[in-house]
C-alpha positions in Angstrom: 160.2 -141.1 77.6 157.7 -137.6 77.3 156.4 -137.1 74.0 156.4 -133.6 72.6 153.5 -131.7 71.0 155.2 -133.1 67.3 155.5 -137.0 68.7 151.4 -136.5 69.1 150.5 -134.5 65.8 152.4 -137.3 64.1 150.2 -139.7 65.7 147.3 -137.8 65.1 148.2 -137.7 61.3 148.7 -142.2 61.4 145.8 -142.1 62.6 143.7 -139.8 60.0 145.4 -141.7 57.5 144.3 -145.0 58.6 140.7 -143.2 59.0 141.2 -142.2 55.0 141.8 -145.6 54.5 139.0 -147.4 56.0 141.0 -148.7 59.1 139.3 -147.4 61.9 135.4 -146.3 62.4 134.7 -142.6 63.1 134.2 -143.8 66.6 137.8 -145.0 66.9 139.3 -142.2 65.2 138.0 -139.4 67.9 138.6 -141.4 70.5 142.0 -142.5 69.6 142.9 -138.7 68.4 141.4 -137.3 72.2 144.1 -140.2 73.7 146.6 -138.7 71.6 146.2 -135.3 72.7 146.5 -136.1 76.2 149.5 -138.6 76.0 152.7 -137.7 78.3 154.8 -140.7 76.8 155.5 -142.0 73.8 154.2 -145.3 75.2 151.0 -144.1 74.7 151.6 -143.0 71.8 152.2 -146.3 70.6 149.3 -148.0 72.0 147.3 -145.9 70.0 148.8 -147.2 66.7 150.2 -150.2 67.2 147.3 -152.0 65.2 148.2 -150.0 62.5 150.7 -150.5 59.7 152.2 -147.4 60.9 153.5 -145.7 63.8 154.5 -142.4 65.4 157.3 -142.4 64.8 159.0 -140.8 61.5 160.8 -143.5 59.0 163.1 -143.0 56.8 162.0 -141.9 53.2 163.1 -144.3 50.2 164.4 -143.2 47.1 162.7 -141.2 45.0 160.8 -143.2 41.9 162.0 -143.5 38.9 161.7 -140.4 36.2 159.4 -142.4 34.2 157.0 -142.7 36.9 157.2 -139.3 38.3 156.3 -137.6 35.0 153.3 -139.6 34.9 150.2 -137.4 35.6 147.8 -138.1 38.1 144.7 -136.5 37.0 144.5 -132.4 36.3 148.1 -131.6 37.6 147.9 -133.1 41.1 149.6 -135.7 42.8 148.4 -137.8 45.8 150.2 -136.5 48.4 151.0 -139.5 51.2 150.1 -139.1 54.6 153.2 -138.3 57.3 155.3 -141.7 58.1 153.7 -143.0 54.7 156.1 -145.4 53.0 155.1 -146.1 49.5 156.4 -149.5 48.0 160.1 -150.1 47.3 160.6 -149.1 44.1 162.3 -152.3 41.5 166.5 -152.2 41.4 166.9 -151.0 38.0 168.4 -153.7 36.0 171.4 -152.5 34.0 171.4 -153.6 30.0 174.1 -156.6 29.3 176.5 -155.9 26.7 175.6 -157.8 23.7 178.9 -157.9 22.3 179.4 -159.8 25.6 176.8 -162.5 25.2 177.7 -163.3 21.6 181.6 -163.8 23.2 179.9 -166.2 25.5 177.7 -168.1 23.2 180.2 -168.7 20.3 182.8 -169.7 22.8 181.1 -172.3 24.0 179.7 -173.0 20.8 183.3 -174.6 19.4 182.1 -177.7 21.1 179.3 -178.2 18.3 181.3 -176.0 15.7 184.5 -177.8 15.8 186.5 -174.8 16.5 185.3 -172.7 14.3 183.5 -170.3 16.6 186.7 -169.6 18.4 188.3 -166.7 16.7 184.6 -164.6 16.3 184.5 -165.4 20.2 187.7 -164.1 20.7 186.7 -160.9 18.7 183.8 -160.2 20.2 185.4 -160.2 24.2 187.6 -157.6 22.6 184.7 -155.4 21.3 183.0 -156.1 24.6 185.8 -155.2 26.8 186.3 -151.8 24.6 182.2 -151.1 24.8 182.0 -152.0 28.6 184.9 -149.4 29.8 182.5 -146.4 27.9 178.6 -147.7 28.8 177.0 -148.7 31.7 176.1 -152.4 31.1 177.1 -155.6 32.7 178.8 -158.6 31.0 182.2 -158.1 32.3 182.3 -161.2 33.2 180.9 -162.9 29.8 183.3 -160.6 27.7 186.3 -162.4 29.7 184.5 -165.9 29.3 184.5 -165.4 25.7 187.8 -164.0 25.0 189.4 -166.8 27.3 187.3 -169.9 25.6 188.4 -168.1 22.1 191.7 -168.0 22.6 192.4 -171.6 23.9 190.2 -172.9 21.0 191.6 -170.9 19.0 195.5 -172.0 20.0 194.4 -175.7 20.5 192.7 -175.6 16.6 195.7 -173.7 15.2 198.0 -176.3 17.3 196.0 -179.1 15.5 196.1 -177.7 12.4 199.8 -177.3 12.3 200.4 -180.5 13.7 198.2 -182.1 10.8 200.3 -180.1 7.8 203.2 -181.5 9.4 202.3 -185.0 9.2 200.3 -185.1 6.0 
C-alpha cells in the first residue's frame, strides 16, 4: 500500500525518538530518515523501524494517569512531552477500598467455630451494616457482607435452637 507524506513524518518522528534515546548512531539516524523520505509504501516504512520498539504506525493512546500523578511537577512547569506513537507504561487498575463492615461480617462468622456461637449475631449485624454502606460507597465486599450475614444467621438459629432445646430438657 503507498504511504502518504503523514505515514513518513511519523516514521521520521520513531526514528528521532529512538535517536533521543540512544538507539541508533547519528549515522543510522540520517540514513534511515533520507530512506524515509523516499519511501512509496508503507513496507518500507516498516523496514526502517522494525528494530525499534515502535513503528509507523499510530497506536492507540491509554488512559490518562491517575490525578495524583498528573499534578506532580516535572521541573519549572514543564512536562516531558512523549514522542509520536510513544506509549508510556500501563498505568495500575485502581484497586477499590473493601468495606470494613464487610470483613468484620466475614471474620466473626467464621469465628463461631472457636467462639462457640457467640460471634454469630455481631456477624449477622455487621452484613446488615455492610449491605446498607455498600449500596452508598464505592467499595467491594459484597460478597463478604452476604458471607457474614448468612454464617450469622444459621449460627445464630442453630445456637438459639440449642438453647431452647437445653431449657426444655433441664
Amino acid at each position: 500500500m503507498r504511504a502518504a507524506q503523514a505515514d513518513r513524518e511519523r516514521t521520521i518522528d520513531v526514528l528521532k525518538a529512538a535517536f533521543a534515546e540512544g538507539r541508533l548512531t547519528t549515522d543510522e539516524y540520517h540514513d534511515r530518515t533520507e530512506r524515509a523520505q523516499c519511501a512509496q509504501t508503507y513496507g518500507q516504512l516498516a523496514q526502517l523501524v522494525q528494530d525499534l520498539p515502535v513503528g509507523p504506525m499510530p497506536t492507540p493512546l491509554l488512559p490518562p494517569p491517575p490525578a495524583a500523578f498528573a499534578a506532580m511537577p516535572f521541573g519549572p512547569q514543564v512536562r516531558p512531552v512523549p514522542p509520536y506513537g510513544y506509549l508510556p507504561p500501563a498505568w495500575p487498575p485502581v484497586r477499590r477500598r473493601t468495606n470494613g463492615a464487610a470483613l468484620a461480617a466475614l471474620l466473626l462468622g467464621l469465628a463461631q467455630l472457636v467462639s462457640i456461637g457467640a460471634t454469630g449475631l455481631p456477624a449477622l449485624i455487621c452484613g446488615i451494616v455492610a449491605k446498607n454502606q455498600l449500596r452508598t460507597r464505592d467499595e467491594e465486599g459484597d460478597g463478604m457482607a452476604t458471607a457474614g450475614i448468612v454464617l450469622g444467621s444459621l449460627g445464630t438459629a442453630l445456637w438459639t435452637f440449642f438453647f431452647l432445646l437445653a431449657l426444655r430438657h433441664g
